[in-house]
GULODO-899234 format. One line per 4 residues: number of its first residue (from 1); their letters; for each residue y, z, x of N, C-alpha, C, CB. Coordinates in pm, whole numbers, padded with zeros to 5 digits, m for minus. Glycine has a CB too. Example, Ala and Ser with C-alpha at 12.3 -4.5 7.8 and 13.67 -1.06 7.14 Angstrom:
2
1 = as = m00569/00780/01319/m00450/00780/01230/m00330/00780/01320/m00447/00905/01131 | m00225/00708/01285/m00106/00714/01367/00003/00787/01290/m00060/00572/01408
END
This chain:
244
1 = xxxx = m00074/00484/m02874/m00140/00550/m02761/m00127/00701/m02778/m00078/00504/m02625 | m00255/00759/m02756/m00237/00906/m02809/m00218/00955/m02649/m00390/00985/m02913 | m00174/01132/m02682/m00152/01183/m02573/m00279/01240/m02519/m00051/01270/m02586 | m00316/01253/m02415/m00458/01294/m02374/m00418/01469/m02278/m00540/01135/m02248
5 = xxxx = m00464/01526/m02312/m00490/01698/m02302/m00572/01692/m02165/m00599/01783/m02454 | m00504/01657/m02054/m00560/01678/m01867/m00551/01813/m01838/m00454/01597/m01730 | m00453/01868/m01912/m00435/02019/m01842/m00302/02024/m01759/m00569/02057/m01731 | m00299/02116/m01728/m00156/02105/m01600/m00155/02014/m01494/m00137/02234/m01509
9 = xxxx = m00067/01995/m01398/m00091/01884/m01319/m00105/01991/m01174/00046/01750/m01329 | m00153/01905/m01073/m00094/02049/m00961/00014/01999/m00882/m00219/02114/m00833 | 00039/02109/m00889/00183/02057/m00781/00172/02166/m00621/00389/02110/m00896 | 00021/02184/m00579/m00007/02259/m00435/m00062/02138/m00351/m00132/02400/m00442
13 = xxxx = m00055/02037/m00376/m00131/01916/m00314/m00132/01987/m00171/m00047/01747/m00324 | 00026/02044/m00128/00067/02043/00022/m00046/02156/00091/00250/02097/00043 | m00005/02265/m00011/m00103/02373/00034/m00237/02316/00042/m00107/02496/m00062 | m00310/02255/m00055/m00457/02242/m00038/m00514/02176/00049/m00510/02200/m00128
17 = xxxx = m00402/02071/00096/m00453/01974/00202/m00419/01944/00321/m00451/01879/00170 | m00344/02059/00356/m00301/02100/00472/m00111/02049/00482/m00416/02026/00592 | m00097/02027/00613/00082/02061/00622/00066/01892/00624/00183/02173/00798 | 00136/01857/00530/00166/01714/00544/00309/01679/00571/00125/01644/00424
21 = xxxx = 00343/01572/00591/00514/01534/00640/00591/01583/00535/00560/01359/00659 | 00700/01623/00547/00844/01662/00443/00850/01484/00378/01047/01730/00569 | 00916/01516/00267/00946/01401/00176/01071/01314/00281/01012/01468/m00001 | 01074/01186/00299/01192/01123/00392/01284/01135/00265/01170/00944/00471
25 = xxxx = 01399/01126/00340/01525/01090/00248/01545/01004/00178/01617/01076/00292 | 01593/00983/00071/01623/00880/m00008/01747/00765/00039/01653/00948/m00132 | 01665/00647/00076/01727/00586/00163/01781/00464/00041/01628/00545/00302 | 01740/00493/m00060/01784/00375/m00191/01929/00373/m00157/01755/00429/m00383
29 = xxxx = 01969/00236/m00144/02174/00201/m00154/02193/00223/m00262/02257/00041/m00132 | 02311/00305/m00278/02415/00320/m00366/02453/00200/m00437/02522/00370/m00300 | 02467/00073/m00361/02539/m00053/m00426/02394/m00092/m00479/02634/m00180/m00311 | 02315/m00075/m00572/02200/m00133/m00590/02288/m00200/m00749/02040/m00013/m00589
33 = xxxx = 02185/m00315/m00808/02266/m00426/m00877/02321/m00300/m01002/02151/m00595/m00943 | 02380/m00375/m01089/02359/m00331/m01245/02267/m00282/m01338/02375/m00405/m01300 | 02257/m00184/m01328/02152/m00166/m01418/02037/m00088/m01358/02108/m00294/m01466 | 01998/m00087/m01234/01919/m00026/m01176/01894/00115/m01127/01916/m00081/m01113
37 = xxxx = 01801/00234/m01193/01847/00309/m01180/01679/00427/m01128/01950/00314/m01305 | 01699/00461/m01038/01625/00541/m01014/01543/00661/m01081/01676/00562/m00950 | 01406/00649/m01120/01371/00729/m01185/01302/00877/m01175/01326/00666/m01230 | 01226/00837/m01059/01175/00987/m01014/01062/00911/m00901/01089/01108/m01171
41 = xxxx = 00965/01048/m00864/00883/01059/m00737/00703/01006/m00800/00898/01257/m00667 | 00661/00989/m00690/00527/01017/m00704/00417/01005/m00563/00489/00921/m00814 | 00311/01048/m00584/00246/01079/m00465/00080/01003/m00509/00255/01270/m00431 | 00006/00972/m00396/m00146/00873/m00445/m00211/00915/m00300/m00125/00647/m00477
45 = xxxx = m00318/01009/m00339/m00339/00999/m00262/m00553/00958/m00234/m00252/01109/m00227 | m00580/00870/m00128/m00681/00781/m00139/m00784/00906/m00157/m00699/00669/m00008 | m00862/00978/m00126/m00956/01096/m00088/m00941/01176/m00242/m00894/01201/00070 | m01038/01092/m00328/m01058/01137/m00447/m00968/01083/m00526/m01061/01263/m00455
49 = xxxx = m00854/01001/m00536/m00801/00895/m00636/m00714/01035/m00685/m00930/00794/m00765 | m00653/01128/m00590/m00513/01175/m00672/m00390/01147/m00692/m00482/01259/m00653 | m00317/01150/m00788/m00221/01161/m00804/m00123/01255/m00872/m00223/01088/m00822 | m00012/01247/m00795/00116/01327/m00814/00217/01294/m00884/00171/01349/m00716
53 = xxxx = 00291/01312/m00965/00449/01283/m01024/00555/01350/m01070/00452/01224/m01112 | 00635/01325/m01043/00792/01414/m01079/00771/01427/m01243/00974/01302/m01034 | 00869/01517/m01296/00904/01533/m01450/00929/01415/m01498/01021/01619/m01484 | 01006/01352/m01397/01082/01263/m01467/00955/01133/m01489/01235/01221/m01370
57 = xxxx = 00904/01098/m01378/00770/00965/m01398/00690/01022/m01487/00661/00919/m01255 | 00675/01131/m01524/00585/01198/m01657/00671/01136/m01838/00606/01432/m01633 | 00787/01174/m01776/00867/01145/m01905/00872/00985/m01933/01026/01206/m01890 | 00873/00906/m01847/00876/00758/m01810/00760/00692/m01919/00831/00732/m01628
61 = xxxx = 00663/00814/m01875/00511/00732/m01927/00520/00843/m02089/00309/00771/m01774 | 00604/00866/m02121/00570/00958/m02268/00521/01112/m02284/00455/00887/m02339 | 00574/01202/m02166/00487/01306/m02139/00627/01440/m02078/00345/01240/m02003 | 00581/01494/m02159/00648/01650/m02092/00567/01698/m01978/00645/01788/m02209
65 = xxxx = 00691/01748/m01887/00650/01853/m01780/00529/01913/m01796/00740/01959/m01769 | 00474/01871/m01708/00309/01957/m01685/00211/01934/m01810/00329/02153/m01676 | 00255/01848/m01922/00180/01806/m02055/00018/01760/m02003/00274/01659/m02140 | 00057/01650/m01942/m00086/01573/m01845/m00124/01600/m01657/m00045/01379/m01851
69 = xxxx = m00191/01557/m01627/m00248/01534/m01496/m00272/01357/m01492/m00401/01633/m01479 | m00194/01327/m01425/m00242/01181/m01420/m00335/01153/m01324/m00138/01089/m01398 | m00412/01034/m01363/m00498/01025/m01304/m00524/00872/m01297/m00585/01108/m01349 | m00626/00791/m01231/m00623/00623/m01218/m00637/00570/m01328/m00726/00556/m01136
73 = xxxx = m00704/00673/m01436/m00783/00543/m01589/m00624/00596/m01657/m01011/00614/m01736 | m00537/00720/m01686/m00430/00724/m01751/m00339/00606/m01689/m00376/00864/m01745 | m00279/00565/m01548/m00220/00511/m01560/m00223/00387/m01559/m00175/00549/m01524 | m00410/00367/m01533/m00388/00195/m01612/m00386/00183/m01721/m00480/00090/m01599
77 = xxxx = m00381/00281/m01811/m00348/00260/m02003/m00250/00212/m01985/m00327/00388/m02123 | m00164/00288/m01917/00010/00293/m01954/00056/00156/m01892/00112/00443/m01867 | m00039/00074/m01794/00024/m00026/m01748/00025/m00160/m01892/m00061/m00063/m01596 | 00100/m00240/m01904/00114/m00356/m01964/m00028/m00412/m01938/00236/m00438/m01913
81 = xxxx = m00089/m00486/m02067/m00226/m00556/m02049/m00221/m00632/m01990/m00291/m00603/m02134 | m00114/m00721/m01970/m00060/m00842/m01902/m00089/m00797/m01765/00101/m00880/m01932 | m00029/m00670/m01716/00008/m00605/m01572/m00131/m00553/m01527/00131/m00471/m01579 | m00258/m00550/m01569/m00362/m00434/m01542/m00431/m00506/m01481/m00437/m00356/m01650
85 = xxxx = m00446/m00621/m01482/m00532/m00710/m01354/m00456/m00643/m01229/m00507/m00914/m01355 | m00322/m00671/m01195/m00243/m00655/m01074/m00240/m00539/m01049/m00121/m00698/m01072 | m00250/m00431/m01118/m00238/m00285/m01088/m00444/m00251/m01012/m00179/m00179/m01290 | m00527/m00338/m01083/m00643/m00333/m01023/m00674/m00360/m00884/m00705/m00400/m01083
89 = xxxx = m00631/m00445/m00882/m00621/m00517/m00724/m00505/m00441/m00668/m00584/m00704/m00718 | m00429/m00404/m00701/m00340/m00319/m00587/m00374/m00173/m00591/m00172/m00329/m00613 | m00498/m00140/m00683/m00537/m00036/m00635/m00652/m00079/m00560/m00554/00061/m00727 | m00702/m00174/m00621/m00830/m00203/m00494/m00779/m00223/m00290/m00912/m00399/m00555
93 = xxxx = m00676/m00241/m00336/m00619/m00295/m00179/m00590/m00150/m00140/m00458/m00417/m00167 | m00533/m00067/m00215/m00483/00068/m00120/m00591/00133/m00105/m00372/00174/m00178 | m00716/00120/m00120/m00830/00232/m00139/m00932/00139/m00003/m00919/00243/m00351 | m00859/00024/00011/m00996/m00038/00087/m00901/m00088/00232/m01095/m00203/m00021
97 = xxxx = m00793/m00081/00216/m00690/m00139/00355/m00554/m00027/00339/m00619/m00351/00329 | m00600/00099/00278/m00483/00174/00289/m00324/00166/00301/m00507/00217/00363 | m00295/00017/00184/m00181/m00019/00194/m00091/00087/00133/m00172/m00143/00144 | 00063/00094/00119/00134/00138/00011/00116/00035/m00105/00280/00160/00052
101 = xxxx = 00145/00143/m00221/00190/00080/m00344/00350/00109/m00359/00103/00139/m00473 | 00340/m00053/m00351/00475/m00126/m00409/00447/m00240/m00497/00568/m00184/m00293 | 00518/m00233/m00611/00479/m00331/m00708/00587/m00348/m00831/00338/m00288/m00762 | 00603/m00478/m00887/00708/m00502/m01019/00640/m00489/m01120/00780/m00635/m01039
105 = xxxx = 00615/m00422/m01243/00530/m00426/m01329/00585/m00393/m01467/00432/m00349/m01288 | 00564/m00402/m01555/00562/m00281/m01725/00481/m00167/m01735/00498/m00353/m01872 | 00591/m00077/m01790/00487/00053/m01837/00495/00037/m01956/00518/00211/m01802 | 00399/00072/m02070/00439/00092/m02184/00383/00238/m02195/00396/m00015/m02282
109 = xxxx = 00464/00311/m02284/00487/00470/m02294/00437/00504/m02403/00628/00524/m02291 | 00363/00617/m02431/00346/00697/m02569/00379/00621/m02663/00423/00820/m02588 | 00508/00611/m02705/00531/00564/m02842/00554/00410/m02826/00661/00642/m02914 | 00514/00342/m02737/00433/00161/m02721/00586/00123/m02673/00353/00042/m02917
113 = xxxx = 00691/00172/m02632/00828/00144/m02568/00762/00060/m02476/00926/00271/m02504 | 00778/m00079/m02405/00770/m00116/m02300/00890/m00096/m02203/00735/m00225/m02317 | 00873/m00090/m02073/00962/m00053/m01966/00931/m00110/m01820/00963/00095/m01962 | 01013/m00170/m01791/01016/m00282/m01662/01017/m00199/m01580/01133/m00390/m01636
117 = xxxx = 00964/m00162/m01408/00986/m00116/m01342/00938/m00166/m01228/00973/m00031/m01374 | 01039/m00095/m01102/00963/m00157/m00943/00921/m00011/m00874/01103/m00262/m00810 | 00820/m00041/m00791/00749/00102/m00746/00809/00100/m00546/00509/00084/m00780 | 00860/00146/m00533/00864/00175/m00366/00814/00238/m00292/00942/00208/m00321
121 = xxxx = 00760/00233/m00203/00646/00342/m00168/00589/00305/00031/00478/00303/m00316 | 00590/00386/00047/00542/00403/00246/00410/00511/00240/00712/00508/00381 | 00366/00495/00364/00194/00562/00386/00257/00713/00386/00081/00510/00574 | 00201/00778/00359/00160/00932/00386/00066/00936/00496/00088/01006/00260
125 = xxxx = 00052/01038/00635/00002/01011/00732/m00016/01159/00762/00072/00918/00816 | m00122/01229/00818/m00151/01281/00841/m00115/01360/00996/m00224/01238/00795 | m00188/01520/00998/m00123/01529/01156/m00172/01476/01294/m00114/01661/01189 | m00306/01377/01239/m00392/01296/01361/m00314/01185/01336/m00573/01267/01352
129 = xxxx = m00186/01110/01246/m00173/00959/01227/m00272/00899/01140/m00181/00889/01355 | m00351/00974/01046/m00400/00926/00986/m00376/00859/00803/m00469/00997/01025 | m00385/00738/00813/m00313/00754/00654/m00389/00803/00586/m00270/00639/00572 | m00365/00879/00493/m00427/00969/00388/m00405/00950/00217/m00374/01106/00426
133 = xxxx = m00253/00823/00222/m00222/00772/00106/m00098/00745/00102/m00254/00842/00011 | m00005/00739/00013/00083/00668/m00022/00209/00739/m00103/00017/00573/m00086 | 00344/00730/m00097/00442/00795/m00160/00546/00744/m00200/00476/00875/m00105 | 00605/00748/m00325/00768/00658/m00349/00834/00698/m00485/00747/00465/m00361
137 = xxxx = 00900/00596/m00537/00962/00624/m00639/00978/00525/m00722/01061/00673/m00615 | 01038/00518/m00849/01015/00424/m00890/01164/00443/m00938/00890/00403/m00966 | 01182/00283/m00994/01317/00237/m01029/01273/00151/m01188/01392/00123/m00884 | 01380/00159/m01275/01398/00128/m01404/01497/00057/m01403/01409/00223/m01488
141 = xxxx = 01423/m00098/m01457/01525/m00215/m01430/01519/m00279/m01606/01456/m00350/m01277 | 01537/m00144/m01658/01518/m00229/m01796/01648/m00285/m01796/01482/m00143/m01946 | 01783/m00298/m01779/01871/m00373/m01810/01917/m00400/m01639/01977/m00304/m01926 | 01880/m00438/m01559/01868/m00489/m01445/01921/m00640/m01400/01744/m00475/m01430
145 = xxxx = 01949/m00683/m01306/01961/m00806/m01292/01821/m00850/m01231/02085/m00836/m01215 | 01730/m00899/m01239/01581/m00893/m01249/01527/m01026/m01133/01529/m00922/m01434 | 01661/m01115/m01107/01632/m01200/m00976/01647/m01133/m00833/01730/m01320/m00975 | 01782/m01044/m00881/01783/m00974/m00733/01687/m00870/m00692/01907/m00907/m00710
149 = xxxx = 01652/m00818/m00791/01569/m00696/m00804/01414/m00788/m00717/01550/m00630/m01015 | 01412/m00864/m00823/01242/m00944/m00695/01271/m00932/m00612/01177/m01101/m00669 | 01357/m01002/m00554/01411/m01009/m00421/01412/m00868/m00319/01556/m01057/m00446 | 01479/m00788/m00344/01433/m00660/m00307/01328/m00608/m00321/01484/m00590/m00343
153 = xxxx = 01276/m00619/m00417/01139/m00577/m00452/01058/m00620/m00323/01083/m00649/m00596 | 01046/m00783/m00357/00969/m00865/m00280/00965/m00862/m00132/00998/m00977/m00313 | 01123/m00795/m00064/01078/m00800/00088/01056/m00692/00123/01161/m00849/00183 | 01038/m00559/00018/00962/m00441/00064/00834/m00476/00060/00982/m00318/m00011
157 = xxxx = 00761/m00550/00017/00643/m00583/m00032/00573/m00627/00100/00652/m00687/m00147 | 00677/m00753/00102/00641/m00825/00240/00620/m00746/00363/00747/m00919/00277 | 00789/m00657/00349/00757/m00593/00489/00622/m00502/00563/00859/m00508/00494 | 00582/m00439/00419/00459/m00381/00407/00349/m00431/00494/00423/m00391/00280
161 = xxxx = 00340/m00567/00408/00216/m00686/00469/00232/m00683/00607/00232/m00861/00419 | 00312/m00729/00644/00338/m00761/00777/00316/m00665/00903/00463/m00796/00774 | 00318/m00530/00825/00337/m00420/00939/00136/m00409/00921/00475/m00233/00883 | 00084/m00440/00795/m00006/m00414/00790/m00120/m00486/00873/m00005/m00407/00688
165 = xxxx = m00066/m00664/00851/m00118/m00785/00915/m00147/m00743/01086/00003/m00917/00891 | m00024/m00679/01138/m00010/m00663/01270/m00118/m00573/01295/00123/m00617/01314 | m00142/m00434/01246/m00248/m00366/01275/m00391/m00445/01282/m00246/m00265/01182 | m00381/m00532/01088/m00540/m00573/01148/m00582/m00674/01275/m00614/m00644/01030
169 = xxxx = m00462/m00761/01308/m00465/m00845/01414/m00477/m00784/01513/m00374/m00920/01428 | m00452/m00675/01564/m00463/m00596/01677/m00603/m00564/01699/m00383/m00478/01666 | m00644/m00466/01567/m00754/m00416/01494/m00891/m00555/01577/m00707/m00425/01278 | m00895/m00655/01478/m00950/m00801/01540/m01001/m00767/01701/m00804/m00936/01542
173 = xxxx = m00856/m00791/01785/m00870/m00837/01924/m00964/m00713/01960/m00718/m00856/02018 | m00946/m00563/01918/m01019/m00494/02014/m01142/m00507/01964/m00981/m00357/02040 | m01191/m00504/01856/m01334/m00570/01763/m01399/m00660/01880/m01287/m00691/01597 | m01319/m00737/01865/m01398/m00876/01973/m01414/m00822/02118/m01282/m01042/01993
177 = xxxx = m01338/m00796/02154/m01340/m00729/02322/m01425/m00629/02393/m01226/m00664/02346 | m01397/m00509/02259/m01514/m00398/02261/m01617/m00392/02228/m01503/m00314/02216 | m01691/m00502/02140/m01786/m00465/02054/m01774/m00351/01944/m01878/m00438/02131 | m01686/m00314/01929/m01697/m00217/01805/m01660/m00239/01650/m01619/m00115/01836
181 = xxxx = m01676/m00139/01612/m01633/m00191/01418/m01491/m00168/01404/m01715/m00074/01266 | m01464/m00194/01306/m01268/m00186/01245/m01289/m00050/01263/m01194/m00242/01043 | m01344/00087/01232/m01297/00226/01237/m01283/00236/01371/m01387/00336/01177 | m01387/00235/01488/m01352/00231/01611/m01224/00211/01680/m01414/00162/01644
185 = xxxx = m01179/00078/01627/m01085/m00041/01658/m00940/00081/01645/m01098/m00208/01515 | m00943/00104/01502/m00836/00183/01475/m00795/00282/01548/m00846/00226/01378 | m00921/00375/01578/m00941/00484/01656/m00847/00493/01770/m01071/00484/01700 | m00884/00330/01834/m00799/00355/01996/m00622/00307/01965/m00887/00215/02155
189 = xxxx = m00603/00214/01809/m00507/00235/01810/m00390/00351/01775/m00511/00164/01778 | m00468/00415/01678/m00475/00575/01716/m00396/00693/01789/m00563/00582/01777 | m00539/00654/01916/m00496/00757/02026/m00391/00716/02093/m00596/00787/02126 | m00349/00565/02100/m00239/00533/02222/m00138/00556/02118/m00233/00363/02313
193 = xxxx = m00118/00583/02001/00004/00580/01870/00016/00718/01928/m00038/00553/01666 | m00057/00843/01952/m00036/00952/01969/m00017/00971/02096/m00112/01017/01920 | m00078/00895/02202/m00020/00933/02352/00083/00871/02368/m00100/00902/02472 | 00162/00754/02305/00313/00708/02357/00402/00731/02232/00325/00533/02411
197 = xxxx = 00345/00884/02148/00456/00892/02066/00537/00787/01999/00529/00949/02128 | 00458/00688/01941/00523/00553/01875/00442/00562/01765/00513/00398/01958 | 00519/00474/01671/00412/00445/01560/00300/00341/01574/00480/00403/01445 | 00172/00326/01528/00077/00239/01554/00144/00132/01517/m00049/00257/01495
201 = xxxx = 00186/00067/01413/00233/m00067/01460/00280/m00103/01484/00245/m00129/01447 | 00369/m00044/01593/00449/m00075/01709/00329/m00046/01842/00605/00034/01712 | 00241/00008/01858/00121/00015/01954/00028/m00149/01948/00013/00164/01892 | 00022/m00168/01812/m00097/m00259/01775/00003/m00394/01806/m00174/m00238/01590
205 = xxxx = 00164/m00409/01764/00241/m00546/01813/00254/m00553/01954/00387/m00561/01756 | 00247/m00442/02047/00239/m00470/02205/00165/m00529/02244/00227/m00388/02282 | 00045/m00487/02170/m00111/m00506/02209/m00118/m00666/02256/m00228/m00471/02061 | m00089/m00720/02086/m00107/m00825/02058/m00051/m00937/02157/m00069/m00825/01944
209 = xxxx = 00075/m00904/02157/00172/m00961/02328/00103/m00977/02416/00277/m00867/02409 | 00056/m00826/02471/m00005/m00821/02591/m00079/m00868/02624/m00033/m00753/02623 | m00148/m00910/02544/m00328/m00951/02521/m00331/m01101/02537/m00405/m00910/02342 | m00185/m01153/02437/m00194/m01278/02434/m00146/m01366/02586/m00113/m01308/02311
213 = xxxx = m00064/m01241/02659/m00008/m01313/02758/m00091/m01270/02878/00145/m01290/02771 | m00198/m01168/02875/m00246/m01170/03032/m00383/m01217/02988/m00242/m01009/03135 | m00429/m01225/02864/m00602/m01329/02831/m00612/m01403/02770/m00717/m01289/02776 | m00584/m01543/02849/m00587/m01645/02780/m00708/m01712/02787/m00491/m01715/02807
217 = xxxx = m00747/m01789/02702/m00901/m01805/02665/m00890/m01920/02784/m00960/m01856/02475 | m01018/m01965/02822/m00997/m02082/02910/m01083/m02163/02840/m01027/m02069/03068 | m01082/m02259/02885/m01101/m02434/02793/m01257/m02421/02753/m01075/m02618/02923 | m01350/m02362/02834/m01469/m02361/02788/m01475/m02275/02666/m01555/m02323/02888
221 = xxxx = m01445/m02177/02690/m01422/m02062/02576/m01371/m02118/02432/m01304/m01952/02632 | m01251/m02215/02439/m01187/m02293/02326/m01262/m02345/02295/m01090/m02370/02332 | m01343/m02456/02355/m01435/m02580/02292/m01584/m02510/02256/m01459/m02723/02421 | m01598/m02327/02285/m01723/m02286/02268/m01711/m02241/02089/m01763/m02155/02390
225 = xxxx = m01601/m02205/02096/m01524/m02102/01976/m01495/m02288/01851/m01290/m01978/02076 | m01441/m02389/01910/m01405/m02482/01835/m01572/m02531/01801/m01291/m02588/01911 | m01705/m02556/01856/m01833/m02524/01834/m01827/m02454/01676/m01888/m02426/01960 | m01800/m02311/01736/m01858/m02243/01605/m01800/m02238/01484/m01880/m02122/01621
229 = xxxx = m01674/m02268/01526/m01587/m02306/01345/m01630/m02397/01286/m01433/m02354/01330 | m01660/m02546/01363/m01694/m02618/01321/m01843/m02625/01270/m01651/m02682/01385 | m01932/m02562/01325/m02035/m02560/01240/m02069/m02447/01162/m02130/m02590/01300 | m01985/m02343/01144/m01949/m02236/01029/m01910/m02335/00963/m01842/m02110/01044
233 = xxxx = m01834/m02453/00918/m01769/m02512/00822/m01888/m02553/00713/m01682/m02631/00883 | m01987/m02681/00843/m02009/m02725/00777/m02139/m02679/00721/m01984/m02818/00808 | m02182/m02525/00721/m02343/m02485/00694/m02258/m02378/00557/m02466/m02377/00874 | m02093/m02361/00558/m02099/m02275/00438/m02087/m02312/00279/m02003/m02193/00462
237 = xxxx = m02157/m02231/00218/m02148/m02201/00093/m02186/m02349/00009/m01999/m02135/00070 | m02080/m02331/m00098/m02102/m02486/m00164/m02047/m02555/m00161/m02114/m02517/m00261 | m02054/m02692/m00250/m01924/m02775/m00218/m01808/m02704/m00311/m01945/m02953/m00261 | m01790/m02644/m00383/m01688/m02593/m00455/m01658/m02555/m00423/m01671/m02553/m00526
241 = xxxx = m01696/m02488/m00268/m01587/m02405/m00197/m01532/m02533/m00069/m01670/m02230/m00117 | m01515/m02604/m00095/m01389/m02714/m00051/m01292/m02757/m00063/m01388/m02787/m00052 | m01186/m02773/m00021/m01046/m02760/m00058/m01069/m02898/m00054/m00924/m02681/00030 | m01004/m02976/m00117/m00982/m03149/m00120/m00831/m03184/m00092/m01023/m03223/m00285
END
């Protein structure tokens, strides 16, 4: 893999794009297994596919300080061929549901070194609450204990989903209620994230409570809605799309 000539990287993201949040603290435990060892920073952000990285995630992938500018097609080279389906789809997911990237994967580096790693990472949010992209670090588990490491890995992953699931479920109920689209939807979860000083998905899990406990569908409504599933079933697609 040759080295590719990007130019410098920038490191004014903050300046150009206004005052974004301070970096959170590094909340990684100390007791993390054997072997596991923290490598450096990086920043993704959705609004033009940029990205950011420490010296050190430069050096990771085969590269001196300020050598490259990374960018989406450099670091799916560097991902494992094996790994570049999954790095596709988890970039397709952060660009289209503004998830974080968190992920277990291989890098292989400049001189074809392969290197195991887990990515950690939370939204970047703007000063409306808006996510704007994604931030973390990555960890080097080449001599790792590699069950526990999933494991950790895996319920940052999860936790992710879940905080994410809750928004779109929220997202859903006001869709249906209001008539409006998912941007709308968001919108008002939004404004009440900013008028009760909470985070939205802690706005969008009230919702969901609330909603569920003061509108409950009544029996006509069920058997109108059990109607349309059932004949959504049986008018879709093909038979190959049948589970047996």
């Amino acid at each position: 893999m040759q080295h590719d000539d990007h130019g410098p990287r920038c490191e004014d993201a903050d300046h150009e794009r206004g005052a974004l949040p301070a970096r959170r603290p590094d909340k990684t435990s100390d007791r993390m297994p054997s072997g596991i060892r923290r490598i450096g920073d990086f920043r993704f952000f959705y609004e033009g596919e940029k990205w950011e990285w420490s010296d050190e995630v430069a050096a990771l992938h085969g590269y001196g300080p300020g050598e490259v500018e990374p960018t989406t097609e450099l670091m799916r080279r560097h991902k494992h061929p094996e790994d570049r389906a999954h790095f596709d789809a988890m970039l397709a997911e952060m660009l289209t549901d503004h998830a974080p990237f968190s992920s277990r994967h291989r890098i292989v580096d400049t001189s074809g070194r392969v290197r195991p790693v887990a990515v950690i990472a939370h939204s970047i949010t703007d000063a409306t609450g808006e996510t704007i992209g994604t931030e973390g670090f990555y960890l080097d588990l080449t001599d790792a204990e590699l069950a526990v490491v999933q494991r950790r890995v895996d319920d940052q992953v999860r936790a992710f989903r879940d905080s994410s699931g809750v928004i779109e479920q929220a997202k859903g109920m006001l869709m249906l209620v209001y008539g409006v689209n998912a941007d709308r939807a968001f919108d008002v979860l939004r404004w009440r994230s900013q008028q009760e000083n909470v985070k939205i998905r802690d706005v969008a899990a009230a919702l969901i409570v609330e909603i569920q406990a003061s509108l409950p569908l009544e029996n006509h409504h069920r058997r109108r809605l059990d109607e349309i599933v059932l004949r959504a079933r049986r008018s879709s697609g093909s038979s190959s799309d049948v589970v047996h």
